[in-house]
C-alpha positions in Angstrom: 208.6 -11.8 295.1 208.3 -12.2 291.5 209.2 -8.7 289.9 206.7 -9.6 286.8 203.9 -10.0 289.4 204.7 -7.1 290.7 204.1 -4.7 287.6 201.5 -2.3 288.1 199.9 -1.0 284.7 197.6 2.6 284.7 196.5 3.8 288.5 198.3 0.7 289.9 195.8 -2.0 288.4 197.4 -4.4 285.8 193.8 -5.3 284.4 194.1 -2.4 282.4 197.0 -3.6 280.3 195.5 -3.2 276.7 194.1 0.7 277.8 197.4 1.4 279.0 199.5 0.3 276.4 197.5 1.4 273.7 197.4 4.9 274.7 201.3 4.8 275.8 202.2 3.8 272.3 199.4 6.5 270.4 200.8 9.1 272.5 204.6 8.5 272.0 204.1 8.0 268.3 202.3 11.2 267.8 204.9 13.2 270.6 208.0 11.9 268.0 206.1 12.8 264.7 205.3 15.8 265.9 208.7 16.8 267.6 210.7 15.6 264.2 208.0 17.8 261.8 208.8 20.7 264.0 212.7 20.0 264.6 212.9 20.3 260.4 212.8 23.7 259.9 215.2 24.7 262.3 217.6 21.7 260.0 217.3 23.5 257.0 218.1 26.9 258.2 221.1 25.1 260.0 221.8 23.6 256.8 221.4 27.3 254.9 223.9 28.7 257.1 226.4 25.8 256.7 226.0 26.6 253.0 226.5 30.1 253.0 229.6 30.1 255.3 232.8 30.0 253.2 234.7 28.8 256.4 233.0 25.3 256.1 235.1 22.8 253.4 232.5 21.7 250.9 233.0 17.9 252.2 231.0 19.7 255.8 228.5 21.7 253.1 227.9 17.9 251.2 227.4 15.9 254.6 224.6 18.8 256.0 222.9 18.7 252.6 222.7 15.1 252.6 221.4 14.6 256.5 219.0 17.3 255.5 217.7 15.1 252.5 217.5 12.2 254.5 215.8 13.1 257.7 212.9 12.9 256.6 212.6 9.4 255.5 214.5 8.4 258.3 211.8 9.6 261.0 209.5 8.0 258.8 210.8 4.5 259.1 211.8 5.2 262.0 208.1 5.9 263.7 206.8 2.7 261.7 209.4 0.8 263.5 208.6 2.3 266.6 204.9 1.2 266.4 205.8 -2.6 265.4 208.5 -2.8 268.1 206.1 -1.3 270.7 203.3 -3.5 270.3 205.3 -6.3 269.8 206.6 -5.5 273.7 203.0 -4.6 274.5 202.3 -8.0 273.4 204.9 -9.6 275.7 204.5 -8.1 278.8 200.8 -8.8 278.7 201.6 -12.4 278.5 203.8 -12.4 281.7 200.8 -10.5 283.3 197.9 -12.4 285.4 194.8 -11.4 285.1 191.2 -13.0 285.4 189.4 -13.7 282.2 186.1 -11.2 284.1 188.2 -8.5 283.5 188.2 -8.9 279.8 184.3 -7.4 279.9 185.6 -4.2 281.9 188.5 -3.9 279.5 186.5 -3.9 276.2 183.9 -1.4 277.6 187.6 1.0 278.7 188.6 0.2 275.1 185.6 2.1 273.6 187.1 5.5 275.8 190.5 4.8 274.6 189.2 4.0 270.6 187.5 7.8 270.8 190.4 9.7 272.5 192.7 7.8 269.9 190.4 9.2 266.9 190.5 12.4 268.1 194.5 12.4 268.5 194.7 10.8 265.1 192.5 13.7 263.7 194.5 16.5 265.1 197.9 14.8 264.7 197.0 15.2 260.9 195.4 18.5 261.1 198.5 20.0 263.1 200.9 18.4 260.5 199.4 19.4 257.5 199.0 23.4 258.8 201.5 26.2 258.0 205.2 25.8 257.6 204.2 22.0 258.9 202.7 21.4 255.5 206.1 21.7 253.5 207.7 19.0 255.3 204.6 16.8 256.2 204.4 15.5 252.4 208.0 13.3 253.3 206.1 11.0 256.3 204.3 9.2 253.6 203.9 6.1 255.9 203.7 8.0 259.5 200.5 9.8 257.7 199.3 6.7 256.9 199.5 4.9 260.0 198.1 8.1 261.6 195.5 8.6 259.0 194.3 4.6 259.8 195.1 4.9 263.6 191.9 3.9 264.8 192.3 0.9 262.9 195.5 -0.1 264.2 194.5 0.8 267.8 191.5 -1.7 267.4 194.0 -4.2 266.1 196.9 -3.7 268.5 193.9 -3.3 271.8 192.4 -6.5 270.9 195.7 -8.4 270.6 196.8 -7.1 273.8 193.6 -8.3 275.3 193.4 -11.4 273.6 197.0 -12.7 274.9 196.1 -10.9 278.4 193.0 -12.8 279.0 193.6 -16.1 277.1 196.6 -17.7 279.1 196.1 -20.9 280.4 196.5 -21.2 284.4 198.8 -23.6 285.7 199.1 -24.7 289.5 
């Protein structure tokens, strides 16, 4: 059998592609964000140390200051990537999928749960970044902020493509 056909989306129905992928991508994006925010401080005190140690030649000192300084923006990029890489696959595997253009009614009406969870996530996502020692490093994700900050947005974008290339395939044989 045809290992396409066989894919099995959320709770083993592949009708719910666009739900699915667009709460798989909103969750791992906020999970990374999240995880690299709260990974920094425990960097810089890595990077204190290094500096205060007279054991470590100044070439080790210069290389810890620098991925310090530049991890950061490279999260940053790095989660924008993430987002345009993800639905670009979300995007594909919906087109390999069947499904019955019926379904597209029953998808839009799943959409509307999955636009107000994303929202909420979106909210707090921001809310949790910008608190305590969060805040100090949060003003680097310039771009992450603002793909989280327009989330819904995107996730209304990226549901509706998913749907759109889902449901619009022409059947042959």
């Amino acid at each position: 059998m045809n290992v396409i056909k066989k894919r099995k989306a959320f709770l083993g129905s592949k009708k719910a592609n666009a739900v699915f992928d667009t709460l798989v991508i909103v969750f791992f994006l906020m999970a990374v964000f999240i995880a690299s925010i709260s990974l920094m401080p425990a960097l810089n005190e890595v990077k204190d140390d290094i500096q205060t140690d007279e054991s470590f030649h100044q070439n080790s000192k210069d290389l810890a200051n620098d991925l310090t300084n530049e991890y950061n923006g490279f999260w940053d990029n790095t989660i924008v990537f993430m987002l345009a890489l993800l639905w670009f696959f979300g995007i594909i595997s919906a087109f390999f999928i069947d499904s019955h253009p019926v379904f597209f009614l029953i998808a839009i009406i799943l959409l509307f749960v999955v636009f107000y969870v994303v929202a909420l996530l979106a909210n707090e996502t921001v809310t949790l970044a910008n608190e305590g020692e969060n805040a100090n490093y949060v003003q680097h994700y310039s771009k992450t902020l603002w793909i989280f900050e327009h989330l819904l947005e995107i996730a209304i974008i990226m549901s509706f493509s998913f749907a759109i290339v889902l449901y619009s395939k022409f059947r042959s044989g």
